[in-house]
C-alpha positions as CSV (number, residue, x, y, z in Angstrom):
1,X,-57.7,-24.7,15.7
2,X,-58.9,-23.6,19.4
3,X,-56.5,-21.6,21.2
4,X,-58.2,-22.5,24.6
5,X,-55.6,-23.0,27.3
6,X,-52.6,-22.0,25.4
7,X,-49.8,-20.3,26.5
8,X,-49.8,-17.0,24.7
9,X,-47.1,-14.0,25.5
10,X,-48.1,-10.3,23.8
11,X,-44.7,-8.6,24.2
12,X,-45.6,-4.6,23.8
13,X,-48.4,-3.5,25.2
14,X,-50.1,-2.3,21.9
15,X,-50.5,-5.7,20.8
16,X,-53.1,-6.5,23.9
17,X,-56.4,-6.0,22.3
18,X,-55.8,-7.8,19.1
19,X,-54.2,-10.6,20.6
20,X,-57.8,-11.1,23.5
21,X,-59.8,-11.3,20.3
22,X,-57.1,-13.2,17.9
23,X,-56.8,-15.8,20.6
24,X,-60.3,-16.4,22.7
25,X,-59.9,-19.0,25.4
26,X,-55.9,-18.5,25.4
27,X,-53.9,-17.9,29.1
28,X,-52.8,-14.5,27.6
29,X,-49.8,-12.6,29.3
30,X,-49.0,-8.9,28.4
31,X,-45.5,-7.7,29.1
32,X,-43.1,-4.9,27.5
33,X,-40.2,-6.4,25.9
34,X,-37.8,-4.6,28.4
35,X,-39.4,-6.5,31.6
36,X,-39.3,-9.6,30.0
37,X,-38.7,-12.5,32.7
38,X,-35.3,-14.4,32.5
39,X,-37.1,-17.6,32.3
40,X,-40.3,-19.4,33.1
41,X,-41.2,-22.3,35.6
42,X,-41.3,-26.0,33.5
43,X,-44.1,-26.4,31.9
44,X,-45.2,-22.9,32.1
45,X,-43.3,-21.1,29.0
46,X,-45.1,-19.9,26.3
47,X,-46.2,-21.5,23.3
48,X,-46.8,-18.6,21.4
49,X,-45.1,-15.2,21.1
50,X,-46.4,-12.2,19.4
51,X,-44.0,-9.2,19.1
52,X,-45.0,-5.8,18.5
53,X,-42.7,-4.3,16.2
54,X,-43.0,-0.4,17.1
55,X,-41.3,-1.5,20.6
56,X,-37.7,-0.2,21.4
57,X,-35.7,-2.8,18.9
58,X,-33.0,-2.9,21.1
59,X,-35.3,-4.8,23.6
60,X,-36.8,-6.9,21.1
61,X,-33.7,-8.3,20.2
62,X,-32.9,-8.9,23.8
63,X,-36.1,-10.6,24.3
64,X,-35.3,-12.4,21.1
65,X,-32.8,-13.9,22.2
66,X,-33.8,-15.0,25.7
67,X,-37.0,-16.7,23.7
68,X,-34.3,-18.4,21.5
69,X,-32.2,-20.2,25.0
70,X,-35.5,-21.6,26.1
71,X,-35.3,-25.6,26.7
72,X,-38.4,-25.0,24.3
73,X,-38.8,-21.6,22.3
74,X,-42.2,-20.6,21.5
75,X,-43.6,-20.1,17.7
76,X,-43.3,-16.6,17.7
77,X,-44.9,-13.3,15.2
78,X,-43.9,-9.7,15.0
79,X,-46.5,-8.0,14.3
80,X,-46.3,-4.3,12.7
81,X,-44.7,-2.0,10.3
82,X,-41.3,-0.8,9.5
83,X,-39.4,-3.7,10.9
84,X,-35.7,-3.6,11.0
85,X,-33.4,-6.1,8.8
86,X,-31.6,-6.7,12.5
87,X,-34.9,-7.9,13.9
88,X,-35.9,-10.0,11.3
89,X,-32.4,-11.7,11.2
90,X,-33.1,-12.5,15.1
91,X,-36.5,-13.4,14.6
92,X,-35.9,-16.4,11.9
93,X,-33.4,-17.5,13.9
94,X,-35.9,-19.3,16.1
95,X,-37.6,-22.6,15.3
96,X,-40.9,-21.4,14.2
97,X,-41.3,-17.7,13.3
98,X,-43.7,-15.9,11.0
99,X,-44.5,-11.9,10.1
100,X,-47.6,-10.1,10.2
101,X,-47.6,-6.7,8.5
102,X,-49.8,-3.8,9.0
103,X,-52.6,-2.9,8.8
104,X,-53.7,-6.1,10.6
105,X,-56.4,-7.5,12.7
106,X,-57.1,-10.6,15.0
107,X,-58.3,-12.8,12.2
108,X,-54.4,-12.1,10.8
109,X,-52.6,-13.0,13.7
110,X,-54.8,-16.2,14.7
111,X,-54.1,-17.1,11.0
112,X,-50.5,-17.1,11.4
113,X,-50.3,-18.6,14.5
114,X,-52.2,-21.7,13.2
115,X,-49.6,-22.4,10.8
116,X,-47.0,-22.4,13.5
117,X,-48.5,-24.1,16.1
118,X,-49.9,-27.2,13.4
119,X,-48.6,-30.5,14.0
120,X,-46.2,-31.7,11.6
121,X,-45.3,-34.7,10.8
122,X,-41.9,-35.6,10.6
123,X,-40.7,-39.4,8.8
124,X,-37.2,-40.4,10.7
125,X,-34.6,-40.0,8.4
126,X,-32.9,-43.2,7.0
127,X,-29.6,-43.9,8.6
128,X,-26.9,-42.1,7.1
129,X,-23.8,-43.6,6.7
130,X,-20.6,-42.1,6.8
131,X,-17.9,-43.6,4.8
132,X,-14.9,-41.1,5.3
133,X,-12.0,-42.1,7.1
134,X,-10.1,-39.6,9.4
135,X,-6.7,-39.5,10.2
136,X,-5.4,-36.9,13.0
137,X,-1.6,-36.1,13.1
138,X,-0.1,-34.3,16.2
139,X,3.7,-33.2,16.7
140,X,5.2,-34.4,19.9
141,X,7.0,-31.4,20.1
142,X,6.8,-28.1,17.8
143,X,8.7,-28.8,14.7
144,X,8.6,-32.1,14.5
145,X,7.0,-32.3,10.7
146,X,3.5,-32.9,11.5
147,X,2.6,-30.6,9.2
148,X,4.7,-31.8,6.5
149,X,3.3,-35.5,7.4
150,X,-0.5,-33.8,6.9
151,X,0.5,-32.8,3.5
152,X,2.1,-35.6,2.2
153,X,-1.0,-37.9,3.4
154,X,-3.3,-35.8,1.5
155,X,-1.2,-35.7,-1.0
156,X,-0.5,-39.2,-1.5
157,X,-4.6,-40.2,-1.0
158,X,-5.8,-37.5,-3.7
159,X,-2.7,-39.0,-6.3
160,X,-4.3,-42.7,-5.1
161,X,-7.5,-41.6,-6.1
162,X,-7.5,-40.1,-9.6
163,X,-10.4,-37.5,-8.7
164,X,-12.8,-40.6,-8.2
165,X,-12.6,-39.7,-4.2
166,X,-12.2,-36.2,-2.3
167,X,-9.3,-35.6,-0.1
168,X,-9.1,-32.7,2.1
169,X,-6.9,-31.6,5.2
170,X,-8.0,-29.2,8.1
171,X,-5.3,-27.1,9.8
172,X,-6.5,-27.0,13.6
173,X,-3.8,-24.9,14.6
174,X,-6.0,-22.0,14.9
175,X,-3.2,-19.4,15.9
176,X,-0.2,-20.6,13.9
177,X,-1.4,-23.1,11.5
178,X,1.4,-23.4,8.5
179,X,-0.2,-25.2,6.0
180,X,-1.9,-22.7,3.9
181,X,1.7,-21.1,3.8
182,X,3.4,-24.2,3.0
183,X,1.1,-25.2,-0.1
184,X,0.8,-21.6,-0.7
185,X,-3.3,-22.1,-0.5
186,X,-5.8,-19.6,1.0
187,X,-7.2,-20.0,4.4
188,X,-10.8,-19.5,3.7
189,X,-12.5,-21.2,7.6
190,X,-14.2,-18.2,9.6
191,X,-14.6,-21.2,12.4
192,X,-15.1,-18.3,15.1
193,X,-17.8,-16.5,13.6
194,X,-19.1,-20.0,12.7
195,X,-19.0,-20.0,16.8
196,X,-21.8,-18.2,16.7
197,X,-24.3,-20.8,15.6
198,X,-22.1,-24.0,15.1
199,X,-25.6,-25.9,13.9
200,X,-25.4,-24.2,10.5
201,X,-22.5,-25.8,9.6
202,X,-23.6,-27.6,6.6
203,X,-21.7,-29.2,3.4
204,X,-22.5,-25.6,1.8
205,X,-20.5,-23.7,4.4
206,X,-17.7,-26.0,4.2
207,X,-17.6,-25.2,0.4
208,X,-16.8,-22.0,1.4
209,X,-14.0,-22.5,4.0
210,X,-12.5,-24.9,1.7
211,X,-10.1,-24.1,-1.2
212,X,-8.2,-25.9,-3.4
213,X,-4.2,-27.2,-2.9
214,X,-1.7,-27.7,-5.2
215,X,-1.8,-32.2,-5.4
216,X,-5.9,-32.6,-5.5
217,X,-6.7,-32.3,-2.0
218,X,-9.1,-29.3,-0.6
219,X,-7.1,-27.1,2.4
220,X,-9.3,-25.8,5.0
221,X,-7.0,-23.7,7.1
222,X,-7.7,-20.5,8.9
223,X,-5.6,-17.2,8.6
224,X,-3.1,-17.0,11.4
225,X,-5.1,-15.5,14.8
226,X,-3.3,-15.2,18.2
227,X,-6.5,-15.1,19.7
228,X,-7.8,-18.1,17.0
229,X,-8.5,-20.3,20.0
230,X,-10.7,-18.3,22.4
231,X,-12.7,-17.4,19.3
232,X,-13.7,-20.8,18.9
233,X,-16.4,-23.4,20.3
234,X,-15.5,-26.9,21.0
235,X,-19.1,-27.4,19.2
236,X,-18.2,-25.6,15.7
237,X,-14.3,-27.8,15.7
238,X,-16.9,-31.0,16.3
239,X,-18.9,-29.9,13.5
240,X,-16.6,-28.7,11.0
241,X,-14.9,-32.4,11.7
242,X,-18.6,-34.2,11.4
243,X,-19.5,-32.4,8.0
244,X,-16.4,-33.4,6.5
245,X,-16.4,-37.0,7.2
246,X,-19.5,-36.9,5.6
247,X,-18.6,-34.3,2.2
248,X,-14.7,-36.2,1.8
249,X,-13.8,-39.9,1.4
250,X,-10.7,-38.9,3.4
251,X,-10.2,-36.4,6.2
252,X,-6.3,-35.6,7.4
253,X,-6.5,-33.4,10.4
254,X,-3.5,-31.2,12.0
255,X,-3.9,-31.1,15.2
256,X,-1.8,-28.9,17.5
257,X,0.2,-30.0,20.4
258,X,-1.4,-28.4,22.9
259,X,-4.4,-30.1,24.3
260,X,-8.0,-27.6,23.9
261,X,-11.4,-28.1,25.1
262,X,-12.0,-30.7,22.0
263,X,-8.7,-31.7,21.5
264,X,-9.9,-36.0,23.0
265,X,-13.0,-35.9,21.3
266,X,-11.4,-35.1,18.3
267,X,-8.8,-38.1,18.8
268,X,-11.0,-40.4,19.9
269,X,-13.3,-39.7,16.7
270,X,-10.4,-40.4,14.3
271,X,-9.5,-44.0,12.6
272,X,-6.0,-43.4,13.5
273,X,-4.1,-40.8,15.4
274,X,-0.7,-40.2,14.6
275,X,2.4,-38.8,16.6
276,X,5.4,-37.3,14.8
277,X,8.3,-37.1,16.7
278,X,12.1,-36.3,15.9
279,X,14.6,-38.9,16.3
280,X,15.9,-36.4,19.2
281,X,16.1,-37.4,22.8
282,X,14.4,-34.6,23.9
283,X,11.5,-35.4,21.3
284,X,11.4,-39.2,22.0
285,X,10.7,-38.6,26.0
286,X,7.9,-36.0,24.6
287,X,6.4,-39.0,22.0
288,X,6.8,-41.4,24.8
289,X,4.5,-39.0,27.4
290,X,2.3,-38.1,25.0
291,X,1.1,-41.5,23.6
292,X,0.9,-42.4,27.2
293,X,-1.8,-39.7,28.1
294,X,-3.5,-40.1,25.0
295,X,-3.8,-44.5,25.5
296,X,-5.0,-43.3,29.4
297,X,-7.6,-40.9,28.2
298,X,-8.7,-42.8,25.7
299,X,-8.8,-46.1,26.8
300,X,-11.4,-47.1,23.4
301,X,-9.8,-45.0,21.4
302,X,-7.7,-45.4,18.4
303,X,-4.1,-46.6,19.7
304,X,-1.6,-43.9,18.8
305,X,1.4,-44.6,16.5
306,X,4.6,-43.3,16.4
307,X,6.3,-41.7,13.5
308,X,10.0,-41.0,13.7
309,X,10.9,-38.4,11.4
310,X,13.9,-37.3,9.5
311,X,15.4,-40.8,9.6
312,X,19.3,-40.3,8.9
313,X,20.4,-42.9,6.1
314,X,23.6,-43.0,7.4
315,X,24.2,-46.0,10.0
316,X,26.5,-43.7,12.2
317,X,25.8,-40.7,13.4
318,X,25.1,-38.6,16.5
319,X,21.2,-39.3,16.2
320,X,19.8,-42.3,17.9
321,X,19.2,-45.7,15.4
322,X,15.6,-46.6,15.7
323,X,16.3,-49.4,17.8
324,X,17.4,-47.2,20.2
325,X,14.4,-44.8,19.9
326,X,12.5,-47.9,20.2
327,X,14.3,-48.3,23.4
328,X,13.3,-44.9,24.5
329,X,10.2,-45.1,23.7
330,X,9.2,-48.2,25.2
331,X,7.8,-49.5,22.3
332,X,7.9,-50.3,18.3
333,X,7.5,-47.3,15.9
334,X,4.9,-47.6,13.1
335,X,6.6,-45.5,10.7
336,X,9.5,-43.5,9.3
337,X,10.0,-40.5,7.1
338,X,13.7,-40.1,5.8
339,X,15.5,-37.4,6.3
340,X,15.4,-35.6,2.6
341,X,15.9,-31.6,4.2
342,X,17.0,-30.6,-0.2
343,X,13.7,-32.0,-1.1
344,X,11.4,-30.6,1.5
345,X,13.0,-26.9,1.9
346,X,12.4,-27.1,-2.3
347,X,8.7,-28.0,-1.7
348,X,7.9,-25.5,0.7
349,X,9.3,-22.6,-1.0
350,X,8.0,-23.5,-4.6
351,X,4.5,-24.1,-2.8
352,X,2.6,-28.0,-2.5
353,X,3.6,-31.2,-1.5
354,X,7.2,-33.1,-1.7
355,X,5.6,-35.4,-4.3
356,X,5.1,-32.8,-6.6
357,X,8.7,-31.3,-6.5
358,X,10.8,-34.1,-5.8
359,X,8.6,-37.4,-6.4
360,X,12.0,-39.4,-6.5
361,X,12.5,-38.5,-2.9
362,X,12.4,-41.3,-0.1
363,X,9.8,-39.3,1.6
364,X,7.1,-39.9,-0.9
365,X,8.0,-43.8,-0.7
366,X,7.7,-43.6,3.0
367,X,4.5,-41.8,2.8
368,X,3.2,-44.0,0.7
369,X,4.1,-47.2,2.6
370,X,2.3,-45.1,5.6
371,X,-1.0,-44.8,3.7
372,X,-0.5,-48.5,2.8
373,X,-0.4,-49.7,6.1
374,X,-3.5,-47.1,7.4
375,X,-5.7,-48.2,4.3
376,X,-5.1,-51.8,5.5
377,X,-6.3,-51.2,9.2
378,X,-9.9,-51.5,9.5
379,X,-11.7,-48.2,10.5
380,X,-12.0,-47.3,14.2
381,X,-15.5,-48.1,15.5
382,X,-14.6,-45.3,18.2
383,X,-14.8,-42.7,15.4
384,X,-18.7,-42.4,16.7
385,X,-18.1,-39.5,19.3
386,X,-17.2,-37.2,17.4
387,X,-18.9,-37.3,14.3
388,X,-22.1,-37.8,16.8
389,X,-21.7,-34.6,18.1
């Protein structure tokens, strides 16, 4: 391989000699690592970094990472002795990276830089096709039972499928999620320091952040954070939702109330979106609000449906029938959970889903003629966003 013309950048000063006779014919550049440039004209970065280890490792990491936010990061080799574990954890980090230790010479480093600056050939990938439907559940105001809907869906899927397909729900209430306490699960997702580098989000990780509920289903929930929301990228949510769709047949997702920086691509990546409300006044104005903003921003989207909860079974009462929510609402309701407050206080307490406890209760019934009706709806094609990004 002739190195003529290329873009080659000796960071340390040390490294300048072996790197003239490693690299004949190459547009060499000779800096320190702490006067490294914040960025290069187009078409003028470097293909080709070298590093000198012996440098101040504190600027080597720096320029490390500035290398790493190019449009285009160069292959790049540290060269030297006595290299920290820090260094080397930056250094593979980039796309193409290789080590050179001492003693060395030119023919070394022209070898190593061969390998990373050889074509590769890459075959496009087949088209993979993701089968798993999502389902994202939002309260219209706190309390409503969202989070009790969330479980019971899972719950109701994993009894469907016998262990032939996997279930799992993901708490998105990053700050005061309640499901981990309410099936008495751990919450295993480190989504912020996922943050960090939201592309390494794989089926593998996922493994980890998951952990098993009582009903078959995985939880993956995160441990109660005030601060759970600044701590997290809109790219690792995206991503966590993406590699799930592809790891579970069925994905139920509890979103919170409050809209976040990902909160309309993740609705508008679901199958169906689902809005609990209470058969309150209060919470029907809130449902009806709330489904409006959702159908205007997402105009392609997966309509919203309502879901009154904690249906009275009496015909009197103080609370409004659902003819009158209706009313209220401006529109039919797709769904009802009755109210059963014996069976759900029971299921909470003792840890898992109402089924489990109390699978004579009406809300099991109601869940499962939920599930009937979502399994019968053909999948949203507008799950694409999401799962693309």
């Amino acid at each position: 391989m002739s190195f003529t013309d290329r873009r080659v950048l000796a960071i340390g000063p040390g490294l300048a000699e072996a790197c003239r006779a490693a690299f004949e014919g190459a547009r060499l550049e000779v800096i320190g690592a702490e006067a490294l440039p914040p960025g290069w004209p187009p078409g003028h970065e470097p293909e080709l970094a070298v590093l000198d280890a012996s440098a101040d490792p504190v600027a080597l990491a720096e320029a490390i990472a500035l290398l790493a936010k190019l449009p285009f990061p160069p292959a790049a080799i540290m060269a030297g002795d006595h290299m920290p574990a820090g260094l080397m954890r930056a250094l593979l980090r980039l796309p193409r990276a290789d080590v050179v230790e001492a003693p060395f010479g030119p023919k070394d480093l022209a070898e190593a830089a061969m390998m990373l600056l050889k074509p590769v050939e890459i075959a496009a990938p087949a088209p993979h096709v993701q089968t798993g439907r999502c389902w994202t559940v939002t309260g219209a105001v706190g309390g409503a039972g969202a989070t009790t809907l969330c479980v019971e869906l899972a719950a109701a899927l994993a009894e469907r499928a016998q262990g032939k397909k996997r279930v799992c729900l993901i708490d998105l209430n990053l700050a005061d999620g309640a499901s981990a306490a309410y099936l008495g699960a751990a919450a295993n997702m480190m989504l912020g320091r996922a943050s960090q580098e939201p592309e390494r989000i794989d089926a593998a990780l996922l493994e980890v952040f998951a952990s098993p509920a009582p009903g078959g289903f995985d939880l993956i929930a995160q441990a109660r954070d005030p601060h759970g929301f600044e701590a997290v990228s809109a790219e690792a949510v995206l991503r966590v939702l993406d590699v799930a769709c592809q790891v579970y047949d069925f994905v139920i997702v509890d979103a919170p109330r409050h809209r976040r920086s990902w909160t309309m691509d993740v609705m508008a990546g679901s199958d169906a979106l689902l809005v609990v409300s209470e058969l309150t006044v209060p919470a029907l104005l809130a449902a009806r609000s709330l489904v409006a903003e959702f159908e205007a921003d997402l105009p392609e989207g997966p309509g919203p449906r309502i879901i009154l909860n904690r249906l009275a079974k009496r015909v009197f009462g103080p609370a409004p029938s659902t003819s009158e929510a209706e009313k209220a609402l401006g529109r039919k309701v797709d769904g009802g959970l009755t109210s059963d407050w014996e069976a759900a206080a029971a299921s909470v307490n003792l840890g898992g889903p109402i089924r489990s406890h109390r699978p004579k209760s009406r809300i099991a019934k109601d869940v499962d003629d939920l599930v009937d009706r979502l399994l019968a709806a053909a999948p949203h094609p507008a799950h694409a966003p999401v799962r693309a990004a």
